[in-house]
C-alpha positions in Angstrom: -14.3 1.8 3.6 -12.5 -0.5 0.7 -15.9 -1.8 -0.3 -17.2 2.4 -0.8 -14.2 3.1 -2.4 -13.9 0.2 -4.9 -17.7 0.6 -6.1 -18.3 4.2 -5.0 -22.1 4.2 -4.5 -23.6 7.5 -4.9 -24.7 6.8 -1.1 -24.5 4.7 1.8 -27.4 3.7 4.3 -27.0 2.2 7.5 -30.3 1.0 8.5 -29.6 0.8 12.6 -27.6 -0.3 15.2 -24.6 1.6 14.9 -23.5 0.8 18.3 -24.1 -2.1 20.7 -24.9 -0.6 23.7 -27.3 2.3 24.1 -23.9 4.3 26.1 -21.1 3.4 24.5 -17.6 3.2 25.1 -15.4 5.7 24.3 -13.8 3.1 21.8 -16.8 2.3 20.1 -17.4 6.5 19.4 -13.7 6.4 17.9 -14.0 3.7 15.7 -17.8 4.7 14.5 -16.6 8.8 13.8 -13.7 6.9 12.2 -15.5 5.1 9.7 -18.1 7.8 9.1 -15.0 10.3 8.2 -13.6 8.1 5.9 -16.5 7.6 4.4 -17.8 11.0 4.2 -15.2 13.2 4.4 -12.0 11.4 2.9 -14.6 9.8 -0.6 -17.2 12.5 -0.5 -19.4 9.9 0.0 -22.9 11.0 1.4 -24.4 8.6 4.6 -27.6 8.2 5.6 -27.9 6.2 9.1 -31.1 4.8 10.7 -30.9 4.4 14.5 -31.4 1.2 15.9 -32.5 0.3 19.0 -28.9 -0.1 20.6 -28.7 3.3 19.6 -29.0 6.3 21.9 -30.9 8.9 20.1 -29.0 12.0 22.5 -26.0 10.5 21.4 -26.7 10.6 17.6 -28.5 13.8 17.1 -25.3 15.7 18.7 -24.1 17.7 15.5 -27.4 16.9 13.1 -27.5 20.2 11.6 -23.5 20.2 11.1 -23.3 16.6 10.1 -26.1 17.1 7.2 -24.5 19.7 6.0 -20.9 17.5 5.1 -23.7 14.6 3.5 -24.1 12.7 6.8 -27.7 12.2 7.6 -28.5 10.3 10.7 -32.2 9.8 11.4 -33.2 8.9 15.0 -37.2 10.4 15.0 -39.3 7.6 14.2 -41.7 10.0 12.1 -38.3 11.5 10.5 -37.8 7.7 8.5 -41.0 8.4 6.6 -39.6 11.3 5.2 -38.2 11.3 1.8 -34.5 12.4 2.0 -32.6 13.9 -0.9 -28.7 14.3 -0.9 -27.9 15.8 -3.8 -29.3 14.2 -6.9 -30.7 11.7 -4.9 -34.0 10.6 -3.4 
C-alpha cells in the first residue's frame, strides 16, 4: 500500500499466488480484500491479478464482473492471460 501510494503506478499486476492454500482461511480473505481495497478503492489504483496455482479459481472469479468494473481485474482462465487487457489508458 505505502509503496502504491509513494510512486503511484498507473497500475498494479500481481502475477499469481495470491493465497497459499487453494481454501483459505478466513484470515487470509480479510487481509487479501484488505489490501486490494486499499489499493483500489482508497488510491484509485487499478489491479490486475494473475492466479496462481495456490489459487482457487471459484474463489477468485466470485464478483469478476463487479470487481472489473471498480479497476480490479483478476484473471484465473488460462486462455484469458493471452488476452490484451486495457484499464483505462492502458494496455
Amino acid at each position: 500500500y505505502e509503496a502504491v501510494k509513494e510512486h503511484k503506478p498507473d497500475v498494479v499486476i500481481i502475477s499469481g499466488d495470491l493465497y497459499d492454500l487453494h481454501y483459505p482461511s478466513k484470515d487470509a480473505m480479510v487481509v487479501l480484500e484488505d489490501a486490494l481495497s486499499k489499493i483500489n478503492l482508497e488510491l484509485n489504483t487499478p489491479i490486475i491479478a494473475i492466479s496462481g496455482n495456490h489459487d482457487g479459481k471459484e474463489r477468485l472469479n466470485y464478483g469478476e464482473k463487479w470487481f472489473a468494473k471498480s479497476g480490479l481485474k483478476i484473471m484465473t482462465d488460462y486462455h484469458d492471460m493471452f488476452k490484451p487487457v486495457k484499464m483505462n489508458d492502458i494496455h
